[in-house]
C-alpha positions as CSV (number, residue, x, y, z in Angstrom):
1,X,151.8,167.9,-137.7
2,X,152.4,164.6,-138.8
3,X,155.8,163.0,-139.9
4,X,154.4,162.1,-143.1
5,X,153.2,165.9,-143.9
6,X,156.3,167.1,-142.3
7,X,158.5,165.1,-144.8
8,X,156.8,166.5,-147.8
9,X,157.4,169.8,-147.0
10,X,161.0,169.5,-146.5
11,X,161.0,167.4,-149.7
12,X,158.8,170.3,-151.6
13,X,161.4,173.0,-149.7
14,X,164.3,171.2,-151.4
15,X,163.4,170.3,-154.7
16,X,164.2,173.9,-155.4
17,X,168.1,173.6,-154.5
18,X,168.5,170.8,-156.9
19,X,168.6,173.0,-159.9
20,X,171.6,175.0,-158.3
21,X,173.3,172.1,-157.7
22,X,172.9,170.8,-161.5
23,X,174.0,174.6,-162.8
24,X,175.3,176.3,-159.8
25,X,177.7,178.8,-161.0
26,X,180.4,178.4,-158.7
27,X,181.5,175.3,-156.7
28,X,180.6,177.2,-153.3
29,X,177.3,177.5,-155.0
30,X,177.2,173.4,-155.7
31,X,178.5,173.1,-151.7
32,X,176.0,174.9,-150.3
33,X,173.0,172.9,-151.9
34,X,175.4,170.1,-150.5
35,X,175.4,171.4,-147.2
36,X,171.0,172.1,-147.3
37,X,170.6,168.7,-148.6
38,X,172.4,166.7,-146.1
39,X,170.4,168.9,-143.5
40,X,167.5,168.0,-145.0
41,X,168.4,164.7,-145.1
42,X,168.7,165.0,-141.1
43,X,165.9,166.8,-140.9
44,X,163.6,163.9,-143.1
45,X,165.5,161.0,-141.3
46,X,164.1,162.2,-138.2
47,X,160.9,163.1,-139.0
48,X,160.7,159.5,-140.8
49,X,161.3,158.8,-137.4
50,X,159.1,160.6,-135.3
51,X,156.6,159.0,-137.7
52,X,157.2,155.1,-135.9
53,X,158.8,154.0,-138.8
54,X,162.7,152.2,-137.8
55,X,164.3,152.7,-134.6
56,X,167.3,153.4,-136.0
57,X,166.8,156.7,-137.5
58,X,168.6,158.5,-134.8
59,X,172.0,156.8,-136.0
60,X,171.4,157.4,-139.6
61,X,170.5,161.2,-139.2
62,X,173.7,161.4,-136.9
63,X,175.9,159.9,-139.8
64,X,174.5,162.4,-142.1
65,X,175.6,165.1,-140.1
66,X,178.8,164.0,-139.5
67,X,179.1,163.8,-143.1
68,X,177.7,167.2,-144.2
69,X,180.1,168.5,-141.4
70,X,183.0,166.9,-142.4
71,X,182.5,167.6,-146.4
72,X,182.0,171.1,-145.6
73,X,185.3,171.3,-143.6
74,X,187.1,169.5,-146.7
75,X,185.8,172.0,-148.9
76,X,186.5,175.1,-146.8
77,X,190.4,173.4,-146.4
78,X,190.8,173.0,-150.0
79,X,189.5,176.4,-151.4
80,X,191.1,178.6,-148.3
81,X,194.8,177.1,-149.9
82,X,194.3,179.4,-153.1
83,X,193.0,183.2,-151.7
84,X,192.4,185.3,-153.9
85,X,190.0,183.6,-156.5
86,X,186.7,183.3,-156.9
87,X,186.5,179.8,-155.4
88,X,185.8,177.7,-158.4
89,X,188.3,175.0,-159.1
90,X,186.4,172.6,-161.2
């Protein structure tokens, strides 16, 4: 399969989670689109990649993760401080 056909499907396989993130009920709703998008983002960079387009593609997709990771810990840290909500805090 190549990169290029790869790419569309993860782009077609996202589009989908954009709409939750515009209207998603709760904020954990709005993370986890978050969270699929920045794995998506990996997942694109990657195949981009694969494809023989830049070189550097390995250090963008690790930076993504890293951020993906990192927001999700911030937003576990700040939502675990307040138990026994629902988890939206605006």
């Amino acid at each position: 399969m190549s990169g290029e056909l790869l790419a569309l499907l993860l782009l077609a396989a996202v589009a989908p989670g954009l709409a939750r993130l515009a209207y998603g009920p709760t904020s954990a709703d709005r993370m986890l689109v978050a969270q699929l998008l920045g794995s998506a983002g990996v997942a694109l960079t990657l195949a981009v990649g694969a494809a023989g387009i830049p070189e550097g593609g390995r250090t963008v997709a690790l930076i993504l993760a890293l951020l993906a990771a990192v927001s999700g810990v911030a937003f576990v840290r700040r939502h675990a401080a307040r138990p026994g909500d629902g988890g939206d805090h605006g």
